[in-house]
N, C-alpha and C positions, 0 to 999 in steps of 0.2 A: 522540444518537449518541455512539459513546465510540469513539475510537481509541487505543490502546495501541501501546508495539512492545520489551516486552522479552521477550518468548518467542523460539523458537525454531521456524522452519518452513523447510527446505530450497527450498522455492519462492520464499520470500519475503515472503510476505505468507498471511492465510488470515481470512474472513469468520467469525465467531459470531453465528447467528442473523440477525436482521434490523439491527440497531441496533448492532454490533462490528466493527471493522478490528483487524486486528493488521497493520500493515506489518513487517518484521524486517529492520532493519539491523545489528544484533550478531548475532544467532543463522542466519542465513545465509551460504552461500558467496561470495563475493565480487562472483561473474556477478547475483546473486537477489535485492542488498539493494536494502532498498525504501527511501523515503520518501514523504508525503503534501505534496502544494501545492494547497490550498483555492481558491476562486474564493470571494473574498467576497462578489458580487454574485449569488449563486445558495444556495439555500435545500434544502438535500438534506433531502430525507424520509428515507432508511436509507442504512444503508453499504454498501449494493449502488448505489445511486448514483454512490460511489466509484468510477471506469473506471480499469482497469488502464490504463497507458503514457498515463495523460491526468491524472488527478488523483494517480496510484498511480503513480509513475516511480523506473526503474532508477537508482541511487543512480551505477552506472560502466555508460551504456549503452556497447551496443558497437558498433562501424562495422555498417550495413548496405551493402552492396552490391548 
């Protein structure tokens, strides 16, 4: 698996193929950027394993209510 994050995705992040993360902390809006916090005791087969708002978290979440 390869995680990069110098592109550019308005969402914040965006999967390539089976085995690519792109999380985007420079080229997103500020609501969108992303970063990655691994569980080292867990063994990801592809980067779809990667779970949004669980291992793929809002760099500024925001208050839910």
């Amino acid at each position: 698996m390869v995680i990069h994050g110098h592109d550019r995705d308005d969402s914040g992040y965006f999967y390539e193929g089976n085995h690519q993360l792109c999380p985007c902390l420079f080229g997103a809006p500020r609501q969108n950027k992303r970063y990655v916090l691994l569980d080292l005791s867990v063994r990801y087969q592809s980067a779809q394993q990667i779970r949004v708002d669980q291992e793929l978290r809002l760099l500024y979440p925001t208050a839910r209510t």
